[in-house]
C-alpha positions in Angstrom: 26.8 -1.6 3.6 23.6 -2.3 5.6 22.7 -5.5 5.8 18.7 -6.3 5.3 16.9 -7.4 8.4 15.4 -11.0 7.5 11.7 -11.0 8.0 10.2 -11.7 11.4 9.1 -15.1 12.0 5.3 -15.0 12.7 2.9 -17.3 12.4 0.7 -17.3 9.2 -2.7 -14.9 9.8 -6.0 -15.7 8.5 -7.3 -14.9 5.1 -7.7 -10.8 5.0 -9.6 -8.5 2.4 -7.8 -5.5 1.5 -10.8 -2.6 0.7 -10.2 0.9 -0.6 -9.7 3.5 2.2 -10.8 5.8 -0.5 -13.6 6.3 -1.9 -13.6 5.1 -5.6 -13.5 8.6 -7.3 -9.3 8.3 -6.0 -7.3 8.7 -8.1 -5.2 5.3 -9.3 -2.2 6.4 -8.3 -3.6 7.1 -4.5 -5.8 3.7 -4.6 -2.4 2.0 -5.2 -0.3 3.7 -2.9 -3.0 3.1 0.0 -3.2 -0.7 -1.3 0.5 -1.0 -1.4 0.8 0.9 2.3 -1.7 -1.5 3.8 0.3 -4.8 2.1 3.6 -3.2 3.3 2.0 -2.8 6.9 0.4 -6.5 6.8 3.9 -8.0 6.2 6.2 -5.4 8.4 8.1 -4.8 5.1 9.1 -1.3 5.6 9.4 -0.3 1.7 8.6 -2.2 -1.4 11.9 -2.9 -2.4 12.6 -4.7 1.0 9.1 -6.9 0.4 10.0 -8.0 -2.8 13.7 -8.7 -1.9 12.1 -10.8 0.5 9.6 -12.7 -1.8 12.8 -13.0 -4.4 14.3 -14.6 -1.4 11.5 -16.7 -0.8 11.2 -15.8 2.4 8.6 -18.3 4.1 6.7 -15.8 6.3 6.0 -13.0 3.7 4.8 -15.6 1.3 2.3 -17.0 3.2 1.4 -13.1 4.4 0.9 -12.1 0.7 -0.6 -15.3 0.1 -3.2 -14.5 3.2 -4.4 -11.2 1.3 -7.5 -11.3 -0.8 -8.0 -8.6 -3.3 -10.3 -8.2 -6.3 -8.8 -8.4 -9.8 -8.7 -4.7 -10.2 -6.7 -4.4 -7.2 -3.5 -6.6 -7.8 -4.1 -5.0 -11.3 -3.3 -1.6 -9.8 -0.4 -2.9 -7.9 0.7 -4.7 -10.8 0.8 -1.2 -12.9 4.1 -0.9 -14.1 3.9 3.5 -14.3 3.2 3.1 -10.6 6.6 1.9 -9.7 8.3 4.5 -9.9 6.1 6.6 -7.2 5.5 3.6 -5.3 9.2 3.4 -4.3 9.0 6.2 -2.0 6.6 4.7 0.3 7.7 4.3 3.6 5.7 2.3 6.5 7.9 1.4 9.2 7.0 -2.0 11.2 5.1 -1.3 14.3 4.0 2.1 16.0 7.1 3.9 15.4 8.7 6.1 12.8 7.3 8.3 9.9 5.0 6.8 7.3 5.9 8.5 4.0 3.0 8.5 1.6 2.0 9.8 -1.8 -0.4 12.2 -2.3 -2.1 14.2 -5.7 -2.9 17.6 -6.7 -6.1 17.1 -9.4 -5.4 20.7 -10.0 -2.0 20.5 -11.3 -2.4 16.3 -11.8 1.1 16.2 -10.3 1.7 13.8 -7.2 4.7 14.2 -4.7 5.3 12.5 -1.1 4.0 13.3 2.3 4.4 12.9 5.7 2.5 14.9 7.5 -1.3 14.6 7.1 -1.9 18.2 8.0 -0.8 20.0 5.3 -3.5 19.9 2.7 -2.8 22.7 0.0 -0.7 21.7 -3.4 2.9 21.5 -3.0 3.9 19.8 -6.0 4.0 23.2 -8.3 4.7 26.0 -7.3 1.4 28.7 -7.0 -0.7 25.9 -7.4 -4.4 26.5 -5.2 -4.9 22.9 -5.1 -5.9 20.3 -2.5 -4.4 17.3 -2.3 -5.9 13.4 -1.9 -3.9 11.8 0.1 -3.2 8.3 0.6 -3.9 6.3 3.8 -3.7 2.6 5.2 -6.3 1.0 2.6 -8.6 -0.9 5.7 -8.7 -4.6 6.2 -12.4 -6.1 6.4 -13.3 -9.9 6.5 -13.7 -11.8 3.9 -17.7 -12.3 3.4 -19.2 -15.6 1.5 -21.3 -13.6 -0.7 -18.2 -11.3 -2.4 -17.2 -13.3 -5.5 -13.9 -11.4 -4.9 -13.9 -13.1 -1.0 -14.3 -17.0 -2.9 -10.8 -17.9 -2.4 -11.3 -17.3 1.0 -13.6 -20.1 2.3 -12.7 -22.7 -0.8 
């Protein structure tokens, strides 16, 4: 039986705002999945279950990572979605440069989702004879928190 790798011990970063990589016509399912990706890549938890293993642990280091993260409302609302855990557990992001980052990505056509890792394939797989074209999520991007964002408040209280 594996034994799970206790988080690395870093020093806390500065306040971040998480921002859609997507434009806002994404479907929920990819908005989440590129939030979740980006959280999963600002702690070096490699999958969900292993950050909130660590945050049941209260582990130290992830805390004040998570803690570090400002999102609006409607974005820890997404995360929070309870029909999005089930897809969300196949996200993959290992820590650093290395390894495969499995994603999730949605066919509008069929309104099916599966998982990806390759970026290059753009046509439906998720049913067969489908002509679709899939939205993929990315890495939502990281932006500074500005003063005039009442989402960004927390950040300079």
């Amino acid at each position: 039986m594996a034994v799970a790798k206790p988080a690395p011990r870093r020093r806390a970063r500065k306040a971040v705002v998480v921002a859609w990589e997507q434009d806002a016509d994404a479907p929920p399912l990819i908005q989440t999945a590129s939030l979740a990706l980006s959280v999963l890549g600002w702690t070096r938890a490699g999958t969900v279950d292993e950050l909130a293993r660590r945050l049941s642990a209260a582990d130290r280091p992830t805390i004040d990572l998570v803690q570090a993260i400002r999102m609006s409302p409607e974005q820890w609302a997404l995360l929070k979605d309870p029909t999005h855990a089930g897809p969300l557990s196949y996200l993959r992001s290992p820590p650093g440069a290395t390894g495969t980052v499995v994603t999730l990505q949605w066919c509008p056509a069929c309104e099916r989702w599966s998982t990806s890792y390759r970026s290059s394939i753009r046509a439906c797989r998720a049913t067969t004879g489908c002509a679709g074209q899939v939205v993929r999520a990315g890495r939502a991007k990281r932006r500074k928190p500005t003063e005039t964002d009442p989402a960004d408040a927390k950040a300079f209280a």
